[in-house]
Z-matrix of the N, CA and C atoms (Angstrom, degrees):
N
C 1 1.450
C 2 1.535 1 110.76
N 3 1.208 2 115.13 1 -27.14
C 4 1.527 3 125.60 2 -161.64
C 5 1.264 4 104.16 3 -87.21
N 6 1.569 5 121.24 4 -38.87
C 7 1.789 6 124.02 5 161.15
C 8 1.102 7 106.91 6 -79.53
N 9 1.247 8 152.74 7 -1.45
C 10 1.240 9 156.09 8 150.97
C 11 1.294 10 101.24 9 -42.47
N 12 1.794 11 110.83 10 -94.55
C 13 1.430 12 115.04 11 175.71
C 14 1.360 13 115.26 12 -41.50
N 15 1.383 14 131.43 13 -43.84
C 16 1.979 15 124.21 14 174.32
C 17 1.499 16 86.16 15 -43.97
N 18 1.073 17 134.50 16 -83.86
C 19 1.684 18 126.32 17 -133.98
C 20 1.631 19 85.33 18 -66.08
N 21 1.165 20 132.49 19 -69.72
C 22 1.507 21 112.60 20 -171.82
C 23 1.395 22 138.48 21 -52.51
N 24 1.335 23 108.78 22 6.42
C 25 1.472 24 124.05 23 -176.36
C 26 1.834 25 95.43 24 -98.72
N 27 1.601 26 111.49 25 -48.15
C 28 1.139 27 104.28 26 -160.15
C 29 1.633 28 90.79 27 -76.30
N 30 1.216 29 136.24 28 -26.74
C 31 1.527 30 120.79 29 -164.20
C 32 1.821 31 112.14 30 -89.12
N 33 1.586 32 109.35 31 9.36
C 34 0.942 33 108.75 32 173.74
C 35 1.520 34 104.47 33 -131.33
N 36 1.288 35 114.50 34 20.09
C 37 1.876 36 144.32 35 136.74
C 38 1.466 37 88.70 36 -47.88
N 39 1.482 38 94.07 37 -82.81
C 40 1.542 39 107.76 38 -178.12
C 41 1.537 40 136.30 39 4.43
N 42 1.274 41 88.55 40 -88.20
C 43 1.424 42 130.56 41 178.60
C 44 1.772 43 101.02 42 -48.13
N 45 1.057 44 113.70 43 -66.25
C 46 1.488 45 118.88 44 179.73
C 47 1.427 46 115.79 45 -72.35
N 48 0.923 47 129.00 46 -35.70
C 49 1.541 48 123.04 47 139.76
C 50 1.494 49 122.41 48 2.36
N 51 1.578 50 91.13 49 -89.42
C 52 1.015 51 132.76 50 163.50
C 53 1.131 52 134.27 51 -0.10
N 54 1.721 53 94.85 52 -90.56
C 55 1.338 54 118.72 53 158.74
C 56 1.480 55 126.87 54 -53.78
N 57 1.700 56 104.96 55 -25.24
C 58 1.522 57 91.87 56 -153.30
C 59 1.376 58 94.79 57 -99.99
N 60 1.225 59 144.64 58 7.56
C 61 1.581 60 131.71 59 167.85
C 62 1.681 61 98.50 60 -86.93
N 63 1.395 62 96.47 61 145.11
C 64 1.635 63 126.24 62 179.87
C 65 1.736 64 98.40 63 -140.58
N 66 1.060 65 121.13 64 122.85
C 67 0.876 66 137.84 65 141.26
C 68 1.630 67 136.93 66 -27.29
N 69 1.164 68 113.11 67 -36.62
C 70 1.612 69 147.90 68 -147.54
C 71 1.661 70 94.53 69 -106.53
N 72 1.413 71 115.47 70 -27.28
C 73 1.472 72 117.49 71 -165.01
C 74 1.273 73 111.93 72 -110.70
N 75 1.393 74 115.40 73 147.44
C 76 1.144 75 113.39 74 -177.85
C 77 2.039 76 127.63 75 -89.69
N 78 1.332 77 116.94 76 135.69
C 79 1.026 78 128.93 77 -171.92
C 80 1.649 79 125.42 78 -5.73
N 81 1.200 80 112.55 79 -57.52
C 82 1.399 81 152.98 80 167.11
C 83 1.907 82 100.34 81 -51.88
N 84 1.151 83 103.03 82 -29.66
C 85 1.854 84 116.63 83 -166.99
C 86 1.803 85 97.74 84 -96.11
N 87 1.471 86 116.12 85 -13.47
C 88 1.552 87 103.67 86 -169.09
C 89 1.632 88 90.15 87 146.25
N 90 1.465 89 98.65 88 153.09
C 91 1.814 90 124.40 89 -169.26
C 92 1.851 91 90.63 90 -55.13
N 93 1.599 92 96.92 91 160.65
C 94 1.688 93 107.73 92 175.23
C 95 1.744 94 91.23 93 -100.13
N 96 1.496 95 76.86 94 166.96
C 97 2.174 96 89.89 95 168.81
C 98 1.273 97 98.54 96 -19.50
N 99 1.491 98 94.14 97 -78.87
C 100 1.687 99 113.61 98 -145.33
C 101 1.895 100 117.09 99 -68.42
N 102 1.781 101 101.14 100 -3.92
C 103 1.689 102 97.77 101 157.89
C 104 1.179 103 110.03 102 -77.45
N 105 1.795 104 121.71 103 -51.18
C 106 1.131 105 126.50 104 165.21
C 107 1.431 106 146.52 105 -10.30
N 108 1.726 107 95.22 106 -48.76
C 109 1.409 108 125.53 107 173.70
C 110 1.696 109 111.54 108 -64.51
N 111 1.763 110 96.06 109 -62.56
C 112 1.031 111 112.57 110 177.95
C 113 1.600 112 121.23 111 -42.91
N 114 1.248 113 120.76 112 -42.34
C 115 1.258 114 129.86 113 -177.26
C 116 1.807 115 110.70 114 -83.91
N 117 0.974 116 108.76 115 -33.37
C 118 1.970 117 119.32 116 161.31
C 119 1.669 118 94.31 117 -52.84
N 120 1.059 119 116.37 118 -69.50
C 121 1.847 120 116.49 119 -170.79
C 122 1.537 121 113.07 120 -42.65
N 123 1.476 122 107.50 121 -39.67
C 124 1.624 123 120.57 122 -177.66
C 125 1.913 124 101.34 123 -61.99
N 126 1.304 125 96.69 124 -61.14
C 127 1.549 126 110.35 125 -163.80
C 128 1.704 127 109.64 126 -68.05
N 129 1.318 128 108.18 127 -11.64
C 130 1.190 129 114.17 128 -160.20
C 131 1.755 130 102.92 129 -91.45
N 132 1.537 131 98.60 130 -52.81
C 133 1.620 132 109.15 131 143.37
C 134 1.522 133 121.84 132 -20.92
N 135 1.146 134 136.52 133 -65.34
C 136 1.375 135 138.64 134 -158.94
C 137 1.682 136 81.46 135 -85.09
N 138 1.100 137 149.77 136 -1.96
C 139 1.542 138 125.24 137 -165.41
C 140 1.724 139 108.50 138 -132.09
N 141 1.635 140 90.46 139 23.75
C 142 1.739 141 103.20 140 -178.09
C 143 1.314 142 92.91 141 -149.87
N 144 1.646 143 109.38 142 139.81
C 145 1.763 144 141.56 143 159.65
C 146 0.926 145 102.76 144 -56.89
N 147 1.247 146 139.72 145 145.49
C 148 1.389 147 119.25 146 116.67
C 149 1.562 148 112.96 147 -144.77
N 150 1.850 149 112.72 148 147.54
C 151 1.313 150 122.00 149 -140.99
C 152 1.779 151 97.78 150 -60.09
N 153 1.365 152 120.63 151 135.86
C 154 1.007 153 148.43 152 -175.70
C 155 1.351 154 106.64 153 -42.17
N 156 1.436 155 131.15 154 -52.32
C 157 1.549 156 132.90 155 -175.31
C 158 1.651 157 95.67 156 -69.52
N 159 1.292 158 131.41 157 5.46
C 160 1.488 159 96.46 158 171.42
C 161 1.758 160 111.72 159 -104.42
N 162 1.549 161 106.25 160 9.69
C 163 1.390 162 100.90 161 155.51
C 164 1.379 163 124.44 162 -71.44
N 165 1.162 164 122.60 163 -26.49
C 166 1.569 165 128.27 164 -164.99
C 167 1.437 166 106.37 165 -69.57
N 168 1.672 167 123.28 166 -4.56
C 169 1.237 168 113.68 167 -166.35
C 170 1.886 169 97.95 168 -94.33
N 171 1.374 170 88.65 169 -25.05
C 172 1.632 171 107.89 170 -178.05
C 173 1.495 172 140.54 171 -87.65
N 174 1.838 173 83.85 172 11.67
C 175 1.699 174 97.14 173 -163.11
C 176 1.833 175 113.45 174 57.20
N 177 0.884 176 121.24 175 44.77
C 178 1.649 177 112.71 176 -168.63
C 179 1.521 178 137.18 177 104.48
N 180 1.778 179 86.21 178 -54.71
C 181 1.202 180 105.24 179 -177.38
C 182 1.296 181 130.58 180 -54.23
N 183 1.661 182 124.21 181 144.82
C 184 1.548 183 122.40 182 174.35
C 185 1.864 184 111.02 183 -95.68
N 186 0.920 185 107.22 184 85.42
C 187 1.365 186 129.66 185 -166.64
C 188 1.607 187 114.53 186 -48.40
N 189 1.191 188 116.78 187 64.33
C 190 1.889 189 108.13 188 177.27
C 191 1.371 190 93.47 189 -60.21
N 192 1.950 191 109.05 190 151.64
C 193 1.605 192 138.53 191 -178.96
C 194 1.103 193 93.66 192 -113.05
N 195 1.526 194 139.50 193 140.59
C 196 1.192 195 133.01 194 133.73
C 197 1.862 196 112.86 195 -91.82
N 198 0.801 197 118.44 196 140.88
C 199 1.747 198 114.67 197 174.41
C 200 1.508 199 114.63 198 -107.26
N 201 0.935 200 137.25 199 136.78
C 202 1.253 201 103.85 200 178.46
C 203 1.411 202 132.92 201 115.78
N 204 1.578 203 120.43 202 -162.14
C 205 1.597 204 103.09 203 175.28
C 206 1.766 205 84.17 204 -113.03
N 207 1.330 206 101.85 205 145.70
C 208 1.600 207 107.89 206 -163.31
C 209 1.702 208 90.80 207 -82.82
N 210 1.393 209 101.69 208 131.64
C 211 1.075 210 113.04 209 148.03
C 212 1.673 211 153.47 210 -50.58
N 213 1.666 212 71.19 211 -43.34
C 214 1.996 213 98.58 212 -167.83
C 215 1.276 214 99.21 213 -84.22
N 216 1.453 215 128.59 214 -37.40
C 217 1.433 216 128.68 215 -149.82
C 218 1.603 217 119.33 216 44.03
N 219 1.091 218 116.92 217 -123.68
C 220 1.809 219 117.70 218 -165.42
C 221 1.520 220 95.98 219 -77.38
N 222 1.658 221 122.47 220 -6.33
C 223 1.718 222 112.27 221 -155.33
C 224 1.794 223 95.15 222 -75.16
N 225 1.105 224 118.34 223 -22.04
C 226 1.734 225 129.08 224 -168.28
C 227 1.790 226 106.62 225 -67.45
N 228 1.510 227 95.77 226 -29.98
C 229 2.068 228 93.76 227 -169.68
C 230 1.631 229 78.39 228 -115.20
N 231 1.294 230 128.28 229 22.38
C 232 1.670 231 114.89 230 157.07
C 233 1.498 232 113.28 231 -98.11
N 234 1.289 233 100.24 232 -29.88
C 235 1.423 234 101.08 233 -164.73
C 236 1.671 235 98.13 234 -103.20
N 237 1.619 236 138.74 235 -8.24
C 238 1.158 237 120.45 236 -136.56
C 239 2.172 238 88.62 237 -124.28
N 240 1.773 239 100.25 238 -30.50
C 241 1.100 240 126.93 239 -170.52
C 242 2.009 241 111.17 240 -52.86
N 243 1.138 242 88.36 241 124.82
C 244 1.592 243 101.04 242 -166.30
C 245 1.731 244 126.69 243 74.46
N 246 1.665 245 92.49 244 -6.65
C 247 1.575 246 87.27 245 177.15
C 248 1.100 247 118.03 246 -82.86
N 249 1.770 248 127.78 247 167.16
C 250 1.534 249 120.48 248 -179.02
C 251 1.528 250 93.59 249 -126.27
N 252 1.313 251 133.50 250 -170.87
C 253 1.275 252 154.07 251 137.91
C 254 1.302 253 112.12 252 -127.01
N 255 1.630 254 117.54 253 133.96
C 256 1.785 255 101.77 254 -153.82
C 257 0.760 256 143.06 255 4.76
N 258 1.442 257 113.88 256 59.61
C 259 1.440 258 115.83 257 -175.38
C 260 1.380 259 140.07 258 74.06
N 261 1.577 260 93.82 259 14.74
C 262 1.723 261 108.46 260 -174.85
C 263 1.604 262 87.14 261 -117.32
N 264 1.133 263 125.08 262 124.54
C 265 1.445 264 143.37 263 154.87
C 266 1.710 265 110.33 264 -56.31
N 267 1.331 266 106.86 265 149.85
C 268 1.538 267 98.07 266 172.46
C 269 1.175 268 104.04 267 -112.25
N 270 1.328 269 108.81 268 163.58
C 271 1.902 270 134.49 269 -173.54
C 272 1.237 271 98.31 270 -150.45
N 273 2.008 272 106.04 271 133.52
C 274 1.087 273 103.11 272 -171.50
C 275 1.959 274 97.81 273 -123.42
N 276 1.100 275 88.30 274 142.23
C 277 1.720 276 110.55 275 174.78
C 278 1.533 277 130.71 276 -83.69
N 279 0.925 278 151.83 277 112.40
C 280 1.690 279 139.14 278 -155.63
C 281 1.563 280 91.41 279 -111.45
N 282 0.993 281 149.72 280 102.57
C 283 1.809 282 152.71 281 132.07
C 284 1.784 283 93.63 282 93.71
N 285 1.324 284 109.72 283 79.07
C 286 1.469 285 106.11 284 -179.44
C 287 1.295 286 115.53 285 -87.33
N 288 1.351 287 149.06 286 137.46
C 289 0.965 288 159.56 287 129.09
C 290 1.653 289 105.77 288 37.87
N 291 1.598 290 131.32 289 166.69
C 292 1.482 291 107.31 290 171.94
C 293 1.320 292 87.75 291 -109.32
N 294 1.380 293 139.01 292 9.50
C 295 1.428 294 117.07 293 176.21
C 296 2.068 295 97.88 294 -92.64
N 297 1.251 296 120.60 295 -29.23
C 298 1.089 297 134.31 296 168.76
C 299 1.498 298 118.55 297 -49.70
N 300 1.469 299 112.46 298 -39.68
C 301 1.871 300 124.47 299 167.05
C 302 1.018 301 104.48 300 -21.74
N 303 1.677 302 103.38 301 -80.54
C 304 1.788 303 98.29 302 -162.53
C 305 1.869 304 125.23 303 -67.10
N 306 1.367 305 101.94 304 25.76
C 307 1.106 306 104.03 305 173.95
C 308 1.628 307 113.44 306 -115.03
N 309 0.991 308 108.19 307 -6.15
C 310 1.650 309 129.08 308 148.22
C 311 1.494 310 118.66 309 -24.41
N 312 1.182 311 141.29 310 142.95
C 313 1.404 312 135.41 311 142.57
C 314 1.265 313 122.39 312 -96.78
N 315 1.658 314 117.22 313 -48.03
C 316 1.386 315 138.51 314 172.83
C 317 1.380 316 91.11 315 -102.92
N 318 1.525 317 113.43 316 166.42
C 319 1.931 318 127.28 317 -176.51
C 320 1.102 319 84.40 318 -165.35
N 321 1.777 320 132.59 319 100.35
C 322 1.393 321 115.72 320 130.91
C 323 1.198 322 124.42 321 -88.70
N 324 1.201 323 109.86 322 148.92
C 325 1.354 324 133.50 323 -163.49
C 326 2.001 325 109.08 324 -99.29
N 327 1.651 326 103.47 325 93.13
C 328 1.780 327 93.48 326 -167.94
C 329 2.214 328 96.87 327 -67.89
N 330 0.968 329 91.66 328 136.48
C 331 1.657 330 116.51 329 176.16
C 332 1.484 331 98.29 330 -28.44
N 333 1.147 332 144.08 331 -22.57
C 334 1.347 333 124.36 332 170.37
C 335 1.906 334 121.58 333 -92.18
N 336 1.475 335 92.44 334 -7.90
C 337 1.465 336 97.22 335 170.77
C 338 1.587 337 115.31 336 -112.87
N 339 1.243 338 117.82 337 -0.84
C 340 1.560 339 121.60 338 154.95
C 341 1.480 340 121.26 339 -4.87
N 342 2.034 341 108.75 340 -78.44
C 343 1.119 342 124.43 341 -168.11
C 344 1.384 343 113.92 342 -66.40
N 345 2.059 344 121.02 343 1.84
C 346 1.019 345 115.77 344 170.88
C 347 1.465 346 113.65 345 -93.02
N 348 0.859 347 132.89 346 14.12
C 349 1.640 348 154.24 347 177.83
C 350 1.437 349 101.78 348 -61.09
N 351 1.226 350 148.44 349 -10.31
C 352 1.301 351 162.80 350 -163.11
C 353 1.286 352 98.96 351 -105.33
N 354 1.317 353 96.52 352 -73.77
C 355 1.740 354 104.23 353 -150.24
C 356 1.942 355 98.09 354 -73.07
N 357 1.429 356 101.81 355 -37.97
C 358 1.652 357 108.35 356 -168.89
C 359 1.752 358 100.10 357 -68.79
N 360 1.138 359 116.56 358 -44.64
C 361 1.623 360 115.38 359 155.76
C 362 1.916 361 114.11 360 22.31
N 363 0.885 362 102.39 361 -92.17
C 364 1.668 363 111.78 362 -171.35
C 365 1.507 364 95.58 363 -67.68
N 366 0.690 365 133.91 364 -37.87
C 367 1.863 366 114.01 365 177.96
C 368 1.731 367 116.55 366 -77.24
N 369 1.255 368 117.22 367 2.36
C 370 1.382 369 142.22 368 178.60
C 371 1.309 370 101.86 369 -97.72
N 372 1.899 371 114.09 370 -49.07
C 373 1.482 372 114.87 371 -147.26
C 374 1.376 373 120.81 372 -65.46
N 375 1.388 374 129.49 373 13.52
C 376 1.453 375 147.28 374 158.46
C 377 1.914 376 87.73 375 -36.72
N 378 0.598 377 130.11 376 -92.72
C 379 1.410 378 111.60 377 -162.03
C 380 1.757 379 100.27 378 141.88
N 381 0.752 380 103.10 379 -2.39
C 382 1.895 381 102.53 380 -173.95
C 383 1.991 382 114.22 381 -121.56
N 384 0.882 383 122.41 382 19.84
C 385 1.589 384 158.88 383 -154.80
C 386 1.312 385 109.31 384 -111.62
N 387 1.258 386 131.90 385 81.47
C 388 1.490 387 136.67 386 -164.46
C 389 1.433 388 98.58 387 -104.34
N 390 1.418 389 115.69 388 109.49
C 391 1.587 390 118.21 389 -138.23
C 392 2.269 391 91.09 390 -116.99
N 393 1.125 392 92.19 391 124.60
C 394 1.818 393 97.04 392 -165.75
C 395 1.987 394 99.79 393 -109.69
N 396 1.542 395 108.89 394 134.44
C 397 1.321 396 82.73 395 165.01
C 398 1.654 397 111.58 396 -159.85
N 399 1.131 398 132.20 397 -141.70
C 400 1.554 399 99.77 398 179.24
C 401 1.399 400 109.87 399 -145.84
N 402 1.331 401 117.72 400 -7.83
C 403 1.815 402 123.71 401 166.83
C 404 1.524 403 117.61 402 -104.85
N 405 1.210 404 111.72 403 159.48
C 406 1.437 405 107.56 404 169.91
C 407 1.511 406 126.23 405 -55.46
N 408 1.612 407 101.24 406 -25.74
C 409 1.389 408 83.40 407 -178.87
C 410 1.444 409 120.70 408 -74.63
N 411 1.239 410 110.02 409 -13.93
C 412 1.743 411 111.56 410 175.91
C 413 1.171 412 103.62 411 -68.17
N 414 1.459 413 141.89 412 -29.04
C 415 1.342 414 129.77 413 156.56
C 416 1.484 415 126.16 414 -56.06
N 417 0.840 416 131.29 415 -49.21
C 418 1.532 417 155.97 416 170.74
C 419 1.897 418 94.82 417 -39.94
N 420 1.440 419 106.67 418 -37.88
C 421 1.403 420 106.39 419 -152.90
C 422 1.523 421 108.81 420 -96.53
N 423 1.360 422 99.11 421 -9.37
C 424 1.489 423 126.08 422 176.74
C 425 1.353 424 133.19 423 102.15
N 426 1.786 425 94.30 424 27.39
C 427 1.700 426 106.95 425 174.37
C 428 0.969 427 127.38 426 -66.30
N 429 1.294 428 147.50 427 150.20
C 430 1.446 429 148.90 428 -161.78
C 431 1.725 430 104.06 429 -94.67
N 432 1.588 431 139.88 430 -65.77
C 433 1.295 432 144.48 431 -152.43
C 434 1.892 433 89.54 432 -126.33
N 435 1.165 434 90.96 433 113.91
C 436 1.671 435 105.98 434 159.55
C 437 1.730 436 116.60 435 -113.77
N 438 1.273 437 95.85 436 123.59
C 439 1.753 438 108.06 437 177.70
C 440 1.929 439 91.70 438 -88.26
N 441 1.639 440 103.13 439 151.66
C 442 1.319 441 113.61 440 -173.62
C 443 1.546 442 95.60 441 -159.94
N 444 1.351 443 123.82 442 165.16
C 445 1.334 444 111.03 443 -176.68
C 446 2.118 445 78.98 444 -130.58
N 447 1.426 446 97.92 445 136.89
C 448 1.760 447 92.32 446 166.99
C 449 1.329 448 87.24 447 -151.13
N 450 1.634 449 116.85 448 135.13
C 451 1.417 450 134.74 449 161.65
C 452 1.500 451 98.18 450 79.45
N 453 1.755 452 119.77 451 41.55
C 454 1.248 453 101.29 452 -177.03
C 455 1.164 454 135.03 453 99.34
N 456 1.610 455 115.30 454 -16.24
C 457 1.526 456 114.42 455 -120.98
C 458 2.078 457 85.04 456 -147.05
N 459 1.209 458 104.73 457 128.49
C 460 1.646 459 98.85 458 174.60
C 461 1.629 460 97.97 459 -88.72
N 462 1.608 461 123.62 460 123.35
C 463 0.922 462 126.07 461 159.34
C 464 1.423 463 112.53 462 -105.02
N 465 1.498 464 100.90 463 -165.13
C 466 1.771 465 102.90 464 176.52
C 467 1.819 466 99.45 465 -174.32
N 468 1.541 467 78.43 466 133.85
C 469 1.981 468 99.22 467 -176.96
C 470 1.546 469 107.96 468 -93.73
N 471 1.228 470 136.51 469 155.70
C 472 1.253 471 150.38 470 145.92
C 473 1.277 472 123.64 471 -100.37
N 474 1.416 473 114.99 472 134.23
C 475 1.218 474 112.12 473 172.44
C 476 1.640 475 103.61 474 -99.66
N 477 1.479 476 136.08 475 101.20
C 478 1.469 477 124.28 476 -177.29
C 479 1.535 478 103.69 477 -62.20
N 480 1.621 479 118.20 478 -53.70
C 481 0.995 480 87.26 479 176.49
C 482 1.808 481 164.51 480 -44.20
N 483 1.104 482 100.83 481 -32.78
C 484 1.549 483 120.19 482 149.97
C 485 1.008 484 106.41 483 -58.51
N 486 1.137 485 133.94 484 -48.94
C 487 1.536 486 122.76 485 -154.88
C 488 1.481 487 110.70 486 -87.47
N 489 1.601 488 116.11 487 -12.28
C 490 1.421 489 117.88 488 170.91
C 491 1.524 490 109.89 489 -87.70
N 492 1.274 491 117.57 490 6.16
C 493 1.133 492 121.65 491 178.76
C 494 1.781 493 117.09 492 -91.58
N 495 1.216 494 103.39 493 16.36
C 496 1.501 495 121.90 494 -168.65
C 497 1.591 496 106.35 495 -119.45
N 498 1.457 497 79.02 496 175.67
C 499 1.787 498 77.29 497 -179.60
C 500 1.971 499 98.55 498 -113.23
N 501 1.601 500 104.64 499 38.81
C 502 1.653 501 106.55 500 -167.13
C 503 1.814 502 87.19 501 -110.19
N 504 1.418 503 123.88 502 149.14
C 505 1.032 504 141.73 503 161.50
C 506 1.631 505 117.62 504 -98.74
N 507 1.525 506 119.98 505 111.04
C 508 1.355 507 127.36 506 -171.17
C 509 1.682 508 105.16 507 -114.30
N 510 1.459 509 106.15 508 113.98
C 511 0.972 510 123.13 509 166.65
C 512 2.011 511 138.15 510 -15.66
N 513 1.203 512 136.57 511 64.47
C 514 1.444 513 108.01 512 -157.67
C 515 1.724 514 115.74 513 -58.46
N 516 0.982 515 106.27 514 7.31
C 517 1.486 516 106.97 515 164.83
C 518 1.409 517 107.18 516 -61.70
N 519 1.026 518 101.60 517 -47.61
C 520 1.833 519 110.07 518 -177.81
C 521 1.387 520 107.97 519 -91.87
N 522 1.492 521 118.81 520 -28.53
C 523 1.749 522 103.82 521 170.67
C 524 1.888 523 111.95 522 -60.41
N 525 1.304 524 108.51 523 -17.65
C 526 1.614 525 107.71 524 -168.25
C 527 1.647 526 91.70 525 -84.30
N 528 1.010 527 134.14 526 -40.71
C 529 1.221 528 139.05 527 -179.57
C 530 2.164 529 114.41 528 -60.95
N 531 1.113 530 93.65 529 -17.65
C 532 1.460 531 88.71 530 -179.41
C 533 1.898 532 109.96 531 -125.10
N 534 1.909 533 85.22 532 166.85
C 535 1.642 534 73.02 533 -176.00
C 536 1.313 535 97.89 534 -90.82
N 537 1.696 536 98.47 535 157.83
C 538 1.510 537 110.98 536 -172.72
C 539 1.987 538 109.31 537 -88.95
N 540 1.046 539 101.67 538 121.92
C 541 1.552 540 98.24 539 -175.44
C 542 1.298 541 114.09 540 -108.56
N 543 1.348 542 142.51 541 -166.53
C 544 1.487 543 134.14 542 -166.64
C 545 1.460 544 93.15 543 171.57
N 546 1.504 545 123.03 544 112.28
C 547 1.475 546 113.43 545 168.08
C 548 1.055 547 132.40 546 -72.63
């Protein structure tokens, strides 16, 4: 009953999240995109498996990737700092190496490295790589979670298919929460 209420607390985190970034407003008025984001990556964490031996590569750790030119800047070790997900702490990575990828848990992909989602593919394709990104073409390319802003509003699509192609377990608490996409 007690993880019951956790998952419904965090998916109505979610929701208000969500809703509550505007673009239009100023900082001081409510979180930007990119806290927004930041806090989707946290929550998104608690609402995905993933098989137990791929902590051991990480000492524990749940390893966020940034690729790219960082978006978030310092907002990622503001929002991410001291938190755990069962007990795995996060550590965050800025443009790792491609032999370093598959040691990834999360990989966002900043919008100018999207279209490398193709080629970087097989050094990811471990299967445990919960791959985030923010244009269509990172879907197209076979990304799993796309952030999009419509009506104001930061949303985010899933592709299940890809994502059943893993050895990661994604919550349908959180599949009902996103739009379902299909390339």
């Amino acid at each position: 009953m007690k993880t019951r209420i956790c998952q419904l607390h965090v998916v109505l985190t979610l929701l208000i999240i969500s809703f509550a970034w505007n673009p239009g407003v100023s900082h001081a008025d409510g979180p930007g995109e990119y806290e927004v984001k930041g806090a989707f990556l946290y929550h998104f964490a608690n609402f995905v498996r993933w098989p137990e031996s791929t902590f051991k590569t990480t000492d524990g750790h749940l390893r966020v990737c940034i690729l790219g030119k960082d978006p978030f800047g310092h907002i990622l070790e503001e929002t991410l700092e001291k938190k755990t997900v069962k007990d795995h702490p996060f550590e965050i990575h800025r443009n790792p190496s491609k032999t370093e990828l598959q040691h990834c848990h999360m990989l966002y992909f900043a919008a100018s490295e999207s279209p490398q989602m193709k080629t970087l593919h097989h050094h990811i394709a471990k299967g445990e790589v919960l791959t985030f990104g923010e244009d269509l073409e990172f879907m197209r390319q076979g990304g799993m979670v796309q952030f999009f802003v419509k009506d104001q509003k930061v949303q985010f699509a899933i592709n299940p298919e890809v994502v059943n192609q893993t050895q990661l377990k994604v919550s349908s608490k959180l599949l009902r929460l996103a739009e379902i996409v299909s390339p």
